[in-house]
NULUM-256009 format. One line per field, with one value per residue: residue number from 1; x, y, z of N, C-alpha, C, O in turn; residue in one letter; chain. Coordinates in steps of 0.2 Angstrom, whole numbers, padded with zeros to 4 digits. Layout:
% NULUM-256009
k <- c(NUM/...);
nu <- c(X/...);
nv <- c(Y/...);
nw <- c(Z/...);
cau <- c(X/...);
cav <- c(Y/...);
caw <- c(Z/...);
cu <- c(X/...);
cv <- c(Y/...);
cw <- c(Z/...);
ou <- c(X/...);
ov <- c(Y/...);
ow <- c(Z/...);
r <- c(a/...);
c <- c(A/...);
This chain:
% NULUM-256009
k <- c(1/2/3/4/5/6/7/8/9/10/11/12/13/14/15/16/17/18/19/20/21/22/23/24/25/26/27/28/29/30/31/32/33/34/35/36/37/38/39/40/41/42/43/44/45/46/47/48/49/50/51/52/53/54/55/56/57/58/59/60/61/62/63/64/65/66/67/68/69/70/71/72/73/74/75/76/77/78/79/80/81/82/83/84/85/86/87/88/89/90/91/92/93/94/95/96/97/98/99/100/101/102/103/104/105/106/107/108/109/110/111/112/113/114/115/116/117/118/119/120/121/122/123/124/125/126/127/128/129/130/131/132/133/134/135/136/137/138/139/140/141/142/143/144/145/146/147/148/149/150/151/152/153/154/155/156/157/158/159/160/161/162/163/164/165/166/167/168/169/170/171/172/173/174/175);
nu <- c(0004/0012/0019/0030/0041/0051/0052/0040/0044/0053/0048/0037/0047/0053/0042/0039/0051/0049/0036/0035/0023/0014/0001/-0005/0005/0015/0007/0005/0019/0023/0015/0022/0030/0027/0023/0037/0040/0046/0042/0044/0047/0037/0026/0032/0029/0015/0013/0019/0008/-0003/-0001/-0005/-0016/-0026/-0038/-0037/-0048/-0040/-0026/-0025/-0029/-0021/-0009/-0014/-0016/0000/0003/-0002/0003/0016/0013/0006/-0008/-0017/-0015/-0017/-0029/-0037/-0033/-0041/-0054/-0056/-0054/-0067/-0074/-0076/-0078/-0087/-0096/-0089/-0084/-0074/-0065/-0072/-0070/-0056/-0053/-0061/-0053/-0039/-0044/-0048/-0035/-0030/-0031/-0050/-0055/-0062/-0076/-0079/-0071/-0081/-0093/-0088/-0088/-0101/-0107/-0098/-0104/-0117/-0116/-0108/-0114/-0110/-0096/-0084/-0072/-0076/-0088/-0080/-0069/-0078/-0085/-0075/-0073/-0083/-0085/-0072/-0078/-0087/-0099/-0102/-0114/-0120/-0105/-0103/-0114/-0110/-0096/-0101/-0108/-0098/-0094/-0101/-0100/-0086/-0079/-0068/-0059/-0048/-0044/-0057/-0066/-0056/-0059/-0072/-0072/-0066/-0076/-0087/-0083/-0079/-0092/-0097/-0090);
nv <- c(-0006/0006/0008/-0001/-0011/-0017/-0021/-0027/-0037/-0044/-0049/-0058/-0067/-0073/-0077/-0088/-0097/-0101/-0108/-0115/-0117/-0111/-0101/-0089/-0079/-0084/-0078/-0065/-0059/-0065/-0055/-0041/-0045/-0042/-0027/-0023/-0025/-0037/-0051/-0061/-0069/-0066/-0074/-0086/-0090/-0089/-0100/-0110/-0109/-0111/-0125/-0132/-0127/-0127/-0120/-0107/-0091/-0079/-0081/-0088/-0077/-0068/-0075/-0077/-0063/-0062/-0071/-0065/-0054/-0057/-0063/-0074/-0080/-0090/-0098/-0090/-0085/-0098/-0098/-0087/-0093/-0104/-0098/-0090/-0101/-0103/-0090/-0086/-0074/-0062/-0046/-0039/-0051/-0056/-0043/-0043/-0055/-0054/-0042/-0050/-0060/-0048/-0049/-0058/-0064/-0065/-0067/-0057/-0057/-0067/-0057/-0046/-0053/-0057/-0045/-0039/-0049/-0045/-0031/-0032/-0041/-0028/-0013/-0001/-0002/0009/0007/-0005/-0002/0007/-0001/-0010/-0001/0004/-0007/-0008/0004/0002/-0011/0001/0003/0016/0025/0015/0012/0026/0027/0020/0024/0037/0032/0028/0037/0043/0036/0038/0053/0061/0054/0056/0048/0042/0053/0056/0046/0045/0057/0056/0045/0051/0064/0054/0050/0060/0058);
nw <- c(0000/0002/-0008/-0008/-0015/-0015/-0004/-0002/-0011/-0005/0007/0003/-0004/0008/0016/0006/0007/0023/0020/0006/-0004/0000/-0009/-0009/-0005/-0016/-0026/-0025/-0025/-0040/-0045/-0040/-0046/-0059/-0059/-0057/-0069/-0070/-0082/-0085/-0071/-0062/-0071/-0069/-0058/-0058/-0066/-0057/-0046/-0055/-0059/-0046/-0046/-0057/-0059/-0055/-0056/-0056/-0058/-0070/-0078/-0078/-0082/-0099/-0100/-0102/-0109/-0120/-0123/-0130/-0141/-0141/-0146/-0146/-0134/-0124/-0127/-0122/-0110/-0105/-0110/-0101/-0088/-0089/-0087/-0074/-0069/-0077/-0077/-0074/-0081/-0085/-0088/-0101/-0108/-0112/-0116/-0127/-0132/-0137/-0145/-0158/-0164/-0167/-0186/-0193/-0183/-0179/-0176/-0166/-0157/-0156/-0151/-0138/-0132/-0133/-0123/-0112/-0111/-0110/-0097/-0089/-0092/-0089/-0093/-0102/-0107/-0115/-0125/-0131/-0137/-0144/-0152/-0160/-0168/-0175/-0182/-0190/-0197/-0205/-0200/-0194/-0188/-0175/-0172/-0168/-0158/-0149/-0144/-0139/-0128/-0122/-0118/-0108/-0097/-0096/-0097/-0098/-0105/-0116/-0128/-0132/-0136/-0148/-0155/-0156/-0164/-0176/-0183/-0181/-0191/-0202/-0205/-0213/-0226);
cau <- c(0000/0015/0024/0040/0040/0057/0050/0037/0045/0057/0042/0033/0051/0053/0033/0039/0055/0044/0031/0035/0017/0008/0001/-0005/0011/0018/0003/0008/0024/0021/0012/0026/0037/0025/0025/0044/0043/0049/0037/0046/0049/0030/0026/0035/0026/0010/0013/0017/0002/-0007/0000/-0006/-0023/-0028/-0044/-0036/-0045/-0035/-0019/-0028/-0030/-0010/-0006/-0016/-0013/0007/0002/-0006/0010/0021/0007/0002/-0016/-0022/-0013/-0021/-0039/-0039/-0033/-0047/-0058/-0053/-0055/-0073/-0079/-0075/-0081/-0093/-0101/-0083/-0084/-0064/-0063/-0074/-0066/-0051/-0055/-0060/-0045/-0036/-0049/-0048/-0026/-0030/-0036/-0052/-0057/-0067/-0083/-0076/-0071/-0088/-0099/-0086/-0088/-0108/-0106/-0094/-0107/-0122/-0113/-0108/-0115/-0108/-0089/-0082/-0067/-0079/-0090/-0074/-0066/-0085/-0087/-0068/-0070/-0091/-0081/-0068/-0083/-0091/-0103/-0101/-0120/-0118/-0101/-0104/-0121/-0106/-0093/-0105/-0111/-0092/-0092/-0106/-0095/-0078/-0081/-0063/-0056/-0045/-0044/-0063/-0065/-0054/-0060/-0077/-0071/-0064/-0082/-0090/-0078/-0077/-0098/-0096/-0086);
cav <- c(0000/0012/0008/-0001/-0017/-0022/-0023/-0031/-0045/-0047/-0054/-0064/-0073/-0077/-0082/-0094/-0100/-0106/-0111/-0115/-0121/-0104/-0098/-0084/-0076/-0084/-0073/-0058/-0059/-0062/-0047/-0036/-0046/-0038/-0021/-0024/-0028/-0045/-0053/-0069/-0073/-0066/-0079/-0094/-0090/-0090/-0107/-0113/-0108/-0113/-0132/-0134/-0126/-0126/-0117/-0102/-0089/-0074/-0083/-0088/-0070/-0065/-0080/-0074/-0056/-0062/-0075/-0061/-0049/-0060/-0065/-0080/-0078/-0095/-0102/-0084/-0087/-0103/-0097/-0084/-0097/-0110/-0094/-0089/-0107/-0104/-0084/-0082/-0067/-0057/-0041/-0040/-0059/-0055/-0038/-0044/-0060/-0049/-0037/-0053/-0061/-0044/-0048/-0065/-0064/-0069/-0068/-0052/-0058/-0067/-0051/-0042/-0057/-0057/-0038/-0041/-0051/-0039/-0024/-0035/-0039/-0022/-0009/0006/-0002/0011/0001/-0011/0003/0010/-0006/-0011/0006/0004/-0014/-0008/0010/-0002/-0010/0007/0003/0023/0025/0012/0017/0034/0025/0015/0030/0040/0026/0024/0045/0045/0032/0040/0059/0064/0050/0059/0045/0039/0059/0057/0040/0049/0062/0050/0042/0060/0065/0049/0050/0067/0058);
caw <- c(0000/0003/-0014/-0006/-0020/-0015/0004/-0001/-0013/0003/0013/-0001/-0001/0014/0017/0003/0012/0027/0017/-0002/-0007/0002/-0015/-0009/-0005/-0022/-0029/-0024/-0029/-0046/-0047/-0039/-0052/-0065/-0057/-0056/-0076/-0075/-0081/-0084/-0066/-0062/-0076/-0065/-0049/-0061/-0070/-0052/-0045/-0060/-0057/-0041/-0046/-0065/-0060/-0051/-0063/-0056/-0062/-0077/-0079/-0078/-0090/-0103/-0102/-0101/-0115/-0128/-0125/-0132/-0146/-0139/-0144/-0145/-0130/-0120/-0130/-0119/-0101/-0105/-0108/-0095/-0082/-0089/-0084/-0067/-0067/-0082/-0076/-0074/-0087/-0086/-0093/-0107/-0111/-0112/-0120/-0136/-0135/-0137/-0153/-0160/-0163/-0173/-0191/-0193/-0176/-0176/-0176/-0160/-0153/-0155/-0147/-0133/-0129/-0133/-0119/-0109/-0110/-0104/-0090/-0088/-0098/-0089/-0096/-0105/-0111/-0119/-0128/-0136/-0143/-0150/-0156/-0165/-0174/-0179/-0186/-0197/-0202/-0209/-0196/-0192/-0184/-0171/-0169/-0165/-0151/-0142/-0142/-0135/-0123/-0119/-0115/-0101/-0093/-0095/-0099/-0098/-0110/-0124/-0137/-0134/-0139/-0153/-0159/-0159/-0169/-0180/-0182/-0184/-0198/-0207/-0209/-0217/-0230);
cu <- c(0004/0019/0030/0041/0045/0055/0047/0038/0049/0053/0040/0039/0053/0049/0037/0043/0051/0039/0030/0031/0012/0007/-0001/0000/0015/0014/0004/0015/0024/0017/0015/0030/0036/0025/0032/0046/0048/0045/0038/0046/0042/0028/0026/0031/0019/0008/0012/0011/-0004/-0006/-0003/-0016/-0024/-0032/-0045/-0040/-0041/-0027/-0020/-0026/-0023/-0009/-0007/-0015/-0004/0007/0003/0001/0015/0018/0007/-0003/-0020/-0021/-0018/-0027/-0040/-0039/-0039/-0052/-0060/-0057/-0064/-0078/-0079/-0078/-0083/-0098/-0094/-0082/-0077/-0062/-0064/-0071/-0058/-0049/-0055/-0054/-0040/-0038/-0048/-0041/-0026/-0036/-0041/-0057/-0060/-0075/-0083/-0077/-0078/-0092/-0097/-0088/-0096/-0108/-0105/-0102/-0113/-0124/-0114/-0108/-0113/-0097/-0086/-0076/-0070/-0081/-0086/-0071/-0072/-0083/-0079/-0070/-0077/-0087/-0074/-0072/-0090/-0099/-0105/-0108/-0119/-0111/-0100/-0109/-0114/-0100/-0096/-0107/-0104/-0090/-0096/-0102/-0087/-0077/-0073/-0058/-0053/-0046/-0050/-0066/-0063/-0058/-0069/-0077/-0069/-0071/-0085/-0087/-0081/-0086/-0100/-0094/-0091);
cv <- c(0006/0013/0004/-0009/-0018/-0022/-0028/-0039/-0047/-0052/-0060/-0068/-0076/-0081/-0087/-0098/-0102/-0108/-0110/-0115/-0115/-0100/-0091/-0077/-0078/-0079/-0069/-0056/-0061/-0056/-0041/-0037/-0041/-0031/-0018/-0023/-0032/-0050/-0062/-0074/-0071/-0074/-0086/-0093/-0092/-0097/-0112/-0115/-0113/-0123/-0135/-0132/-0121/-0120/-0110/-0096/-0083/-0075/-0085/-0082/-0066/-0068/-0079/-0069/-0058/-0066/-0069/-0055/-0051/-0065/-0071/-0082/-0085/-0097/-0095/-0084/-0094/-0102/-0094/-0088/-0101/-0104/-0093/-0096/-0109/-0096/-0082/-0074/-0061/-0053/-0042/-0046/-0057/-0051/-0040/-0052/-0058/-0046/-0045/-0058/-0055/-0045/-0054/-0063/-0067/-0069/-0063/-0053/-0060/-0061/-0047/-0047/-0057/-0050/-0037/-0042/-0049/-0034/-0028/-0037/-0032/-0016/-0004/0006/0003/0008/-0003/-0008/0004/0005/-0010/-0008/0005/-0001/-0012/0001/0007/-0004/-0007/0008/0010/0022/0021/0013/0021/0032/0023/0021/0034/0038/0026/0034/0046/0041/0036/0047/0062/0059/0054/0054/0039/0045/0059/0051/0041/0055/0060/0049/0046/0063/0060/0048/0054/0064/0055);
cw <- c(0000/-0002/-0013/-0008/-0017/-0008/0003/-0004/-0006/0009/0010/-0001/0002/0016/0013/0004/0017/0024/0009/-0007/-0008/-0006/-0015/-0009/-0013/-0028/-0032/-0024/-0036/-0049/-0045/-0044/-0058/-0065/-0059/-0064/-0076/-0075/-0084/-0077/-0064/-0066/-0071/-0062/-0053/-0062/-0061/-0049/-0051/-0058/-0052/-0042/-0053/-0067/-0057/-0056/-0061/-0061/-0068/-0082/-0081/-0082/-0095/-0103/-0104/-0108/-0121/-0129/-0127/-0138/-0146/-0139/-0143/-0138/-0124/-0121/-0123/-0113/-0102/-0103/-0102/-0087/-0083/-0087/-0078/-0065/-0073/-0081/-0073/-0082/-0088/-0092/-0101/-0112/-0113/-0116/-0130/-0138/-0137/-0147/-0157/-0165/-0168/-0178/-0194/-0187/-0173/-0175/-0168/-0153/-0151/-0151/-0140/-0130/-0130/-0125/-0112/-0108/-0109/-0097/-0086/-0093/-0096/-0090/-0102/-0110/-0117/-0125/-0130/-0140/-0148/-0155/-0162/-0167/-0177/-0183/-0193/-0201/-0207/-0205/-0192/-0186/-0177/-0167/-0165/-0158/-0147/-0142/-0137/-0127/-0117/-0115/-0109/-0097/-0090/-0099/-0101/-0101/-0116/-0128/-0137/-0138/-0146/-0157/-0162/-0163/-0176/-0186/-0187/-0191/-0204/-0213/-0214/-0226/-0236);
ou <- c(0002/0022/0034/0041/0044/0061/0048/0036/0047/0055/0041/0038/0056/0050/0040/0042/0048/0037/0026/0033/0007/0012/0000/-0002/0018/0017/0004/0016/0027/0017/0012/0033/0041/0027/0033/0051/0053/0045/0035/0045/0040/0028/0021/0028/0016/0003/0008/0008/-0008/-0011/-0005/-0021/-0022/-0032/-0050/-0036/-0038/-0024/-0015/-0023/-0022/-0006/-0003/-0010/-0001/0010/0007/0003/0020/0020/0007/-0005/-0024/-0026/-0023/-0030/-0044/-0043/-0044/-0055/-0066/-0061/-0067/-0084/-0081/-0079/-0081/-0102/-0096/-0080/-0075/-0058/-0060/-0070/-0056/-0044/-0052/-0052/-0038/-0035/-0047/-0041/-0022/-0041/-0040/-0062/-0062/-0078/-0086/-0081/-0080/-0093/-0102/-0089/-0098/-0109/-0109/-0104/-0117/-0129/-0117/-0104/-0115/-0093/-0085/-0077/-0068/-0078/-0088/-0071/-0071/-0081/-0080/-0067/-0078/-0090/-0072/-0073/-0094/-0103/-0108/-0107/-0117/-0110/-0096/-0108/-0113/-0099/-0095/-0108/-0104/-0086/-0094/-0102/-0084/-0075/-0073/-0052/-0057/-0051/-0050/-0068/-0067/-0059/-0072/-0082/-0072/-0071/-0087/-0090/-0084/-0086/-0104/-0097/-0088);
ov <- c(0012/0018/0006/-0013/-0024/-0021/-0034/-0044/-0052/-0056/-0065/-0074/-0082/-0087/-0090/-0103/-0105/-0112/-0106/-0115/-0114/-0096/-0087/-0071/-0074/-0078/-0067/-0050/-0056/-0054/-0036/-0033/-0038/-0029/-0013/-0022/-0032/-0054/-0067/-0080/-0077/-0079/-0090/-0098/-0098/-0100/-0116/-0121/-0117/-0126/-0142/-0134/-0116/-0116/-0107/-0094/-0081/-0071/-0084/-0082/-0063/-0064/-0080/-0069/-0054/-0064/-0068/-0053/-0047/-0070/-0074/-0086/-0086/-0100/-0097/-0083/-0093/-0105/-0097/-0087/-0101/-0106/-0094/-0096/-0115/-0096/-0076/-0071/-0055/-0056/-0045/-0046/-0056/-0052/-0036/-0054/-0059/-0047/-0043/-0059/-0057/-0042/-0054/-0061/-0072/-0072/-0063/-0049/-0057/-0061/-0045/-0044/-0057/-0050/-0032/-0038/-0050/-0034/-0024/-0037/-0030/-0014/0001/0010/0000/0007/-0003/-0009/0003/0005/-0011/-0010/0006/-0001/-0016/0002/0010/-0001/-0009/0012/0010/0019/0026/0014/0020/0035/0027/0022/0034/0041/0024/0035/0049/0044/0036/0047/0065/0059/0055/0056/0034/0044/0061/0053/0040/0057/0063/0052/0046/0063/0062/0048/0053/0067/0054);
ow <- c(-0002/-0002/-0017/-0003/-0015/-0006/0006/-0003/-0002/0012/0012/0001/0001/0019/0017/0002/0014/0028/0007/-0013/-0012/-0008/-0020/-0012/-0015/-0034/-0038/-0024/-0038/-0055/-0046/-0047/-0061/-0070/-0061/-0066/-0080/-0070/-0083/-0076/-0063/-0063/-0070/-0062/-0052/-0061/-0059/-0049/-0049/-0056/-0052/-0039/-0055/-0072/-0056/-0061/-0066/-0065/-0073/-0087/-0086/-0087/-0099/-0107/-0108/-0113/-0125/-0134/-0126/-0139/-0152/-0135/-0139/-0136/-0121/-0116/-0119/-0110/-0099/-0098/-0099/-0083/-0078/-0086/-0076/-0059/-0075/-0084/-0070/-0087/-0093/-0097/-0105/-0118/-0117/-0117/-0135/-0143/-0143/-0152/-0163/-0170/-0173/-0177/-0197/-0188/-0167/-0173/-0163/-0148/-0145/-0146/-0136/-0124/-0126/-0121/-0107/-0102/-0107/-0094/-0081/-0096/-0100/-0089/-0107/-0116/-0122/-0130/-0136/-0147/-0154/-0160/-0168/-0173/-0182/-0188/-0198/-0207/-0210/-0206/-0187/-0181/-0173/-0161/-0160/-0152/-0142/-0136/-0131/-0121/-0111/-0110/-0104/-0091/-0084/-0105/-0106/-0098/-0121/-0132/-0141/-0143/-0150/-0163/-0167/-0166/-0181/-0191/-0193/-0197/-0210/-0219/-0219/-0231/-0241);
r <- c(x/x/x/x/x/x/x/x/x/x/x/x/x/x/x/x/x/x/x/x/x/x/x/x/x/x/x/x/x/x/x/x/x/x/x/x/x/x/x/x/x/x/x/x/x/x/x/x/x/x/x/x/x/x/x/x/x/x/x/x/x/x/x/x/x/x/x/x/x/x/x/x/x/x/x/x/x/x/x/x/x/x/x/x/x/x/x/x/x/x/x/x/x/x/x/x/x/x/x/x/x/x/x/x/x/x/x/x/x/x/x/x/x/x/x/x/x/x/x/x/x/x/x/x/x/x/x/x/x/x/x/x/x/x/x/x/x/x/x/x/x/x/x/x/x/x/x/x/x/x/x/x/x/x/x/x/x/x/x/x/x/x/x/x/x/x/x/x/x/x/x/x/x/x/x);
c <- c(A/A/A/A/A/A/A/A/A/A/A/A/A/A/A/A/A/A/A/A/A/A/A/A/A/A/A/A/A/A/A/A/A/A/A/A/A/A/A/A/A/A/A/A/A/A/A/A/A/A/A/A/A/A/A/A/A/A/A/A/A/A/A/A/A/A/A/A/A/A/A/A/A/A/A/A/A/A/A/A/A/A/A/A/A/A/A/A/A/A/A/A/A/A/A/A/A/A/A/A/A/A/A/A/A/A/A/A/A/A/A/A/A/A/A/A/A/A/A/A/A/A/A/A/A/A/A/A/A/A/A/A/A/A/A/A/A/A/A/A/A/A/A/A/A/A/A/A/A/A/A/A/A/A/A/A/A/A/A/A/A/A/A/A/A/A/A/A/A/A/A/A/A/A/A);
């Protein structure tokens, strides 16, 4: 809570010297590692974790995001997955599920159902509403669009490039 990551890796290693198994502590160390940007040794503590509990989806959740940034998408489409059938009603999974569909060719239709999905869960996710609104303005789908821009601005008013990407939108119908 006070910011002091090498304090607190200091603990979570030693919790892990008295007790090598406590995942908890191996947790929260992989997520100072991330902090830390070392997203290899976060990574390890994950995979561990993951071994001893397949159906963890938090750790799910790190493996895939660590997956997709190293263009992993299918092996990260599946942590996603794997984690949404232990917390299907989590908006995050699903948003981030699509961001990840969105990155393979082919796989926008994908994206869209997923973020469908995403914003009936939660339909005041701004996040969501913006990346909809960006793959339905590729497909000239301007109008619609413009609805989920808009949607994505009463949520997050002080968003610059949900603004621009509405500007974008607004423009492009002109044309």
């Amino acid at each position: 809570a006070v910011g002091d990551l090498a304090g607190a890796m200091t603990s979570y290693r030693r919790a892990l010297e008295l007790a090598p198994e406590h995942n908890p502590s191996r947790y929260n160390l992989g997520l100072v590692l991330l902090d830390r940007d070392r997203p290899d040794e976060a990574e390890a503590h994950f995979r561990r974790i993951h071994e001893s509990d397949p159906r963890d989806p938090d750790v799910l959740f790190h493996l895939a995001l660590l997956l997709a940034a190293r263009s992993q998408f299918a092996e990260s489409v599946r942590m996603y997955r794997t984690a949404l059938e232990v917390t299907p009603d989590n908006p995050h999974l699903w948003l981030e599920l699509a961001l990840v569909h969105r990155k393979v060719p082919g796989e926008m239709e994908a994206s869209v159902q997923c973020l469908r999905k995403c914003l009936e869960l939660d339909p005041e996710l701004a996040d969501a509403h913006n990346a909809l609104a960006n793959i339905l303005q590729g497909e000239g789908r301007l109008d619609e669009a413009i609805e989920h821009y808009r949607s994505a601005l009463r949520f997050s008013a002080d968003n610059a490039v949900i603004h621009v990407n509405l500007g974008n939108a607004l423009s492009r119908k002109t044309w």
